[in-house]
C-alpha atoms as an extended CHARMM CRD file, in Angstrom:
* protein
*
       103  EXT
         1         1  UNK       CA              0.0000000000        0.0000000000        0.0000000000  PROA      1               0.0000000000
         2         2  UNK       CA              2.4770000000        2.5110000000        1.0920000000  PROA      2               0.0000000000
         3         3  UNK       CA              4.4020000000        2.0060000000       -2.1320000000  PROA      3               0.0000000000
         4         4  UNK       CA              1.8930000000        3.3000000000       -4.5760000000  PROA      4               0.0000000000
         5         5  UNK       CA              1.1830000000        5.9110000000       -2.1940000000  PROA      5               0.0000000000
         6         6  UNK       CA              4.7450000000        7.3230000000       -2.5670000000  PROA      6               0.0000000000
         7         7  UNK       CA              4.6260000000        7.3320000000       -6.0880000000  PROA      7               0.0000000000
         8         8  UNK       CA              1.1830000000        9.5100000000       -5.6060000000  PROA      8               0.0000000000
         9         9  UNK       CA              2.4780000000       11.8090000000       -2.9630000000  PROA      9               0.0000000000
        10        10  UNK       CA              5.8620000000       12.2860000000       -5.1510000000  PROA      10              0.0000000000
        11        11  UNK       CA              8.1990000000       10.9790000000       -2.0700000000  PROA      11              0.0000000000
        12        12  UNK       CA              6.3160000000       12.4940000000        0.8300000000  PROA      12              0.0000000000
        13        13  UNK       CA              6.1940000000       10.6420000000        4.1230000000  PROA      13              0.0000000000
        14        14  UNK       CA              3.2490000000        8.0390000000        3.8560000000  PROA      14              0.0000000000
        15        15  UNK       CA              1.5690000000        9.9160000000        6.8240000000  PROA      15              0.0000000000
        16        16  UNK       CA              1.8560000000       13.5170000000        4.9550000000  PROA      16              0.0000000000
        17        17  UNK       CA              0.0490000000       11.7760000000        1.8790000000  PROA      17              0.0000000000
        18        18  UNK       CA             -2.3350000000       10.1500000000        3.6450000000  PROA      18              0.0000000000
        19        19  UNK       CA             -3.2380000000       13.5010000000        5.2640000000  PROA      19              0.0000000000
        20        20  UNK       CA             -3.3810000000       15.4270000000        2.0620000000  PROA      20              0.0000000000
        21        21  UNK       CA             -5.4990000000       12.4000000000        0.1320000000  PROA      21              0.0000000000
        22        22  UNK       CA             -8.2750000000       13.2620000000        3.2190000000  PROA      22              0.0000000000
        23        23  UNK       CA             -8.4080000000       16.8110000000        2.7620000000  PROA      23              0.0000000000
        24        24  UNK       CA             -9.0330000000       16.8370000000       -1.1410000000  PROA      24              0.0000000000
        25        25  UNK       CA            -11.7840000000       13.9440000000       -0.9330000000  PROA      25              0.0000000000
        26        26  UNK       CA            -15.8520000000       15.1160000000       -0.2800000000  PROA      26              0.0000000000
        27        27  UNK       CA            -17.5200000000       12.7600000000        1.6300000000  PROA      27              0.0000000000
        28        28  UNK       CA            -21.0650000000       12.5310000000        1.4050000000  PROA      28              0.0000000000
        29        29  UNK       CA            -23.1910000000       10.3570000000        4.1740000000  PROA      29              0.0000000000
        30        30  UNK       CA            -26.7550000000        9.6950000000        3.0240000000  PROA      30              0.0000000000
        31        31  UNK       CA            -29.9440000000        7.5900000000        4.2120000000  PROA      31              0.0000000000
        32        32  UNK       CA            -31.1830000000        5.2760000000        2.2500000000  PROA      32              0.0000000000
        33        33  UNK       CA            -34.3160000000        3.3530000000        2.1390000000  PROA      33              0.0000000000
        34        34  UNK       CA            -34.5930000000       -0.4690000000        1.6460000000  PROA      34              0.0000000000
        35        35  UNK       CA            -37.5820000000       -2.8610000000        1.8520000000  PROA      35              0.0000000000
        36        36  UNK       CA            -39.1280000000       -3.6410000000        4.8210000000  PROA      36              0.0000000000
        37        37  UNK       CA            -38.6120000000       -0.3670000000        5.9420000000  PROA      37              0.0000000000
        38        38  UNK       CA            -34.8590000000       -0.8590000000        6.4570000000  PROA      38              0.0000000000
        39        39  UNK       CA            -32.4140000000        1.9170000000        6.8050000000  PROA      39              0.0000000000
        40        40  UNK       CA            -29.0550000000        2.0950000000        5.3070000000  PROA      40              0.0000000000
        41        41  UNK       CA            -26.2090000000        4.4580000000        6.2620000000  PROA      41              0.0000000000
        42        42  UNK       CA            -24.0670000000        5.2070000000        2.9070000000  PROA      42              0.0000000000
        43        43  UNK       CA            -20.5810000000        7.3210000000        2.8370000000  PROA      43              0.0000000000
        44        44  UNK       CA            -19.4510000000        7.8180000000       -0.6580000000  PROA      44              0.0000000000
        45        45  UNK       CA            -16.8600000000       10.0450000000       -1.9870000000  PROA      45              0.0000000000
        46        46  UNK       CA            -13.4780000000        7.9130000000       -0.5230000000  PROA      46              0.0000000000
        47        47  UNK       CA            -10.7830000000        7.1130000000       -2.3920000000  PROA      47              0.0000000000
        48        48  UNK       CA            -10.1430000000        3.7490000000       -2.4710000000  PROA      48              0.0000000000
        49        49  UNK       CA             -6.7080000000        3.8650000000       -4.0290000000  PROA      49              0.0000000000
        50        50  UNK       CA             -5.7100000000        6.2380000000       -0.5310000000  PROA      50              0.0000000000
        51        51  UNK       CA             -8.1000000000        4.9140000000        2.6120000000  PROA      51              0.0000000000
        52        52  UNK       CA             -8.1120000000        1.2210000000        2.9120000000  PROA      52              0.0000000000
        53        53  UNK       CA            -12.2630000000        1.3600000000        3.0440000000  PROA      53              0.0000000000
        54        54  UNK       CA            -12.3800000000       -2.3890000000        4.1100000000  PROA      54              0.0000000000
        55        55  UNK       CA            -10.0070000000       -1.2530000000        7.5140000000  PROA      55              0.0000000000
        56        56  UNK       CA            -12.2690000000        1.7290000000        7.4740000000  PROA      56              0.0000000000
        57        57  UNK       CA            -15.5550000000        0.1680000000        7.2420000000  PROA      57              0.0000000000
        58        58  UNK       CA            -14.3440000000       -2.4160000000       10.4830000000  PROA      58              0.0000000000
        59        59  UNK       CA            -13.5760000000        0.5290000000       12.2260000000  PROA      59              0.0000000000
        60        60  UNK       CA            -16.9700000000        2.3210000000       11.6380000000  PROA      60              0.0000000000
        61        61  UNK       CA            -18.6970000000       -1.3100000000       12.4930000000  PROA      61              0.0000000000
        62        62  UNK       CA            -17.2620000000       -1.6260000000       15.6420000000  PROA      62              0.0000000000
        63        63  UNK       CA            -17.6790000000        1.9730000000       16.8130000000  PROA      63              0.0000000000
        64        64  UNK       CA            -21.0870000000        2.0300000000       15.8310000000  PROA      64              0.0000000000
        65        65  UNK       CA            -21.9500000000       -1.9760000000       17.1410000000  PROA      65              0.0000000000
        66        66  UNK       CA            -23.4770000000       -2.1400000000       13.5720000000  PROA      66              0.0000000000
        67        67  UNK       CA            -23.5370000000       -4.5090000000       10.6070000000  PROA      67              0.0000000000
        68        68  UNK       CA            -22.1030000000       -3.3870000000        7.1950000000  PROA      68              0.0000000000
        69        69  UNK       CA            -19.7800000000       -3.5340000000        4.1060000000  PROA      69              0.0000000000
        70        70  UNK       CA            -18.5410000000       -1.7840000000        2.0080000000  PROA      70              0.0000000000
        71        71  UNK       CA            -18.7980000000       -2.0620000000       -2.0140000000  PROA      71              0.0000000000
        72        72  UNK       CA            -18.4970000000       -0.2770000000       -5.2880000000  PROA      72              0.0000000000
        73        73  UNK       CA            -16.0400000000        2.3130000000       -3.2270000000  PROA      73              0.0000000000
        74        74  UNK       CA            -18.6280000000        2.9740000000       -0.8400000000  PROA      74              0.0000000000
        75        75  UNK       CA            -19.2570000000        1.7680000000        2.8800000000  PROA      75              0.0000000000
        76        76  UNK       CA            -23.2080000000        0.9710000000        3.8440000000  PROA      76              0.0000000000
        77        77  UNK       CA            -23.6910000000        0.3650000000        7.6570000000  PROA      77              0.0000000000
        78        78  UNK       CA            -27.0670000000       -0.5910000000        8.6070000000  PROA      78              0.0000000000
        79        79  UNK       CA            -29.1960000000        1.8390000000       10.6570000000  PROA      79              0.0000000000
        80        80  UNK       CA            -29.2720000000        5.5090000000       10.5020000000  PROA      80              0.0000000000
        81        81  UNK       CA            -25.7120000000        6.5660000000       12.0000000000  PROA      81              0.0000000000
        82        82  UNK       CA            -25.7570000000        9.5980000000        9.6590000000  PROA      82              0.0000000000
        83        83  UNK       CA            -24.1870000000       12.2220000000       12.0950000000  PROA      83              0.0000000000
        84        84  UNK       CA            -22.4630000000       10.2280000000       14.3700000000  PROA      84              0.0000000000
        85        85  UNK       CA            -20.4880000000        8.8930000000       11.4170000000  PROA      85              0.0000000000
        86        86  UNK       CA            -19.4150000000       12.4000000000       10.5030000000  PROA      86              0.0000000000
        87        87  UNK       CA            -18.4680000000       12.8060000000       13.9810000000  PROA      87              0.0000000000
        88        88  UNK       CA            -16.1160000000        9.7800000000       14.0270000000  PROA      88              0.0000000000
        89        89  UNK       CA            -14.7260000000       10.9750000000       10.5060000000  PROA      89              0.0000000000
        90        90  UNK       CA            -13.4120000000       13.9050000000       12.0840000000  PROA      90              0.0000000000
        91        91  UNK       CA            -11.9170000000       12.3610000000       14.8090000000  PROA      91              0.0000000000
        92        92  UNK       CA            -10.2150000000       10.0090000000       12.4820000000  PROA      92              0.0000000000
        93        93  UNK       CA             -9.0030000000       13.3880000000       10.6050000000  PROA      93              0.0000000000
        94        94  UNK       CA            -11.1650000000       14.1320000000        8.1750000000  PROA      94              0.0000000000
        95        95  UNK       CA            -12.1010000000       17.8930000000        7.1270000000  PROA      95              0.0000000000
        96        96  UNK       CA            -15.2230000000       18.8520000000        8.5350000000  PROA      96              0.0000000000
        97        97  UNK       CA            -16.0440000000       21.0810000000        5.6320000000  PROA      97              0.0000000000
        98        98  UNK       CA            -15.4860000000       17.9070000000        3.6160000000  PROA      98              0.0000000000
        99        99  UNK       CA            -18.3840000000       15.7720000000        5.2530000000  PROA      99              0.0000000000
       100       100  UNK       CA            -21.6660000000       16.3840000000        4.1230000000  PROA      100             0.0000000000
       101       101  UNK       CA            -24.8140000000       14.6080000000        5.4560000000  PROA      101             0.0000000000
       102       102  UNK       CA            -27.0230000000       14.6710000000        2.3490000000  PROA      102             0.0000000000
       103       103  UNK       CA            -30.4750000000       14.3490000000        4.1100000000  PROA      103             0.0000000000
């Protein structure tokens, strides 16, 4: 992973890239509906080739005591956890300006 980072981030320190690739990226969380009335947290927007969304989407799981996956570059979580999602993507460093909860 941190090899093809490098070549990204032009020899900067994998941390400094890593940094960088969360500020340019707009996350969007959003609600969506399945059958049987089931809700379905969605954050789109990461880059898969920078954020290892599989490590992510564990993280979010266990934080949240949820089910999930993630797929297609995106990470579904079951249950609304709209804003307490943003709220853990901060802490993990992510802009807050570059979270939006599409409602």
């Amino acid at each position: 992973m941190s090899g093809e980072l490098s070549s990204l981030c032009g020899g900067l320190p994998p941390e400094l890239c890593e940094q960088l690739a969360r500020e340019q990226q707009i996350i969007k969380i959003k609600l969506e509906k399945r059958r049987y009335g089931r809700e379905v947290t969605i954050i789109e927007g990461l880059d898969e080739r920078e954020i290892n969304l599989k490590k992510l989407a564990s993280e979010l799981k266990s934080k949240l005591a949820t089910g999930g996956t993630y797929k297609n570059g995106r990470i579904e979580l079951q249950g609304d956890h709209r804003h307490r999602v943003k709220e853990i993507l901060i802490e993990m460093g992510f802009p807050e300006e570059n979270i939006i909860i599409v409602e």
